[in-house]
N, C-alpha and C positions, 0 to 999 in steps of 0.2 A: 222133714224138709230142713235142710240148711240155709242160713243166711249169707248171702254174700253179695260181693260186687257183677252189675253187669259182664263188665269185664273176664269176670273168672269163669264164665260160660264157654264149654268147647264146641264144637260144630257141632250139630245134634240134639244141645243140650236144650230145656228149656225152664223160664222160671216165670216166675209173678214178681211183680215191682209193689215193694213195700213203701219206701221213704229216696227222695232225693235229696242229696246232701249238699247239692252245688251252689254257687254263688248265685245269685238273684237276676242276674242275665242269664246265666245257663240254664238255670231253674226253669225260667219260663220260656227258653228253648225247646226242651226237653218237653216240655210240658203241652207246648203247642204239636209236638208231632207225634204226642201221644205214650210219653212213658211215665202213666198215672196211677197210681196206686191201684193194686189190683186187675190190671191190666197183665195178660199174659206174653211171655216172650219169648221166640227160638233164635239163638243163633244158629246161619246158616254157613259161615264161612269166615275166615280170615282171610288178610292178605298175604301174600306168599313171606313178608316178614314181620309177621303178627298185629300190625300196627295200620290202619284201622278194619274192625271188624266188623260184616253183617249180621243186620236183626231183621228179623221177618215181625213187625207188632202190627196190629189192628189193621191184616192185610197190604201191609206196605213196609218193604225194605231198606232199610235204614244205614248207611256206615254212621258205627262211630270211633271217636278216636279212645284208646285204654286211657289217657287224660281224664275224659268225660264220663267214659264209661264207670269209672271206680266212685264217681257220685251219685251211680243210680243201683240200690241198694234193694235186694231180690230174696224171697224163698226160693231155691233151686228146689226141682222136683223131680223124681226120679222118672228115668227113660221109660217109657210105656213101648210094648211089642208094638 
């Protein structure tokens, strides 16, 4: 597994949320809707100019924006058939 940002997830892809790096309002943003350590995540989609992207986490679809996204910090996991 690779470490990276929310963010750098393409459509398809999906990862686990290790650490949130955000400011202390974001943090408990994120936190409330569920992007908790160990928690699994797909993105399903961008928007047609990249900015912001869907997550499918803990049964509910989420935009967020690449701002946000790049403080929520993930093992990516490789595509399963």
């Amino acid at each position: 597994m690779q470490k990276r940002s929310l963010c750098d997830l393409a459509p398809g892809e999906r990862g686990t949320v290790t650490a949130l790096t955000a400011d202390a309002g974001m943090r408990r943003r994120l936190l409330d809707i569920g992007f908790i350590p160990g928690t699994p995540v797909t993105c399903i989609g961008r928007s047609p100019f990249g900015d912001p992207a869907a997550y499918l986490i803990r049964g509910t679809v989420i935009a967020i924006r690449k701002k946000d996204g790049r403080t929520v910090r993930l093992d990516r996991e490789a595509n399963r058939p």
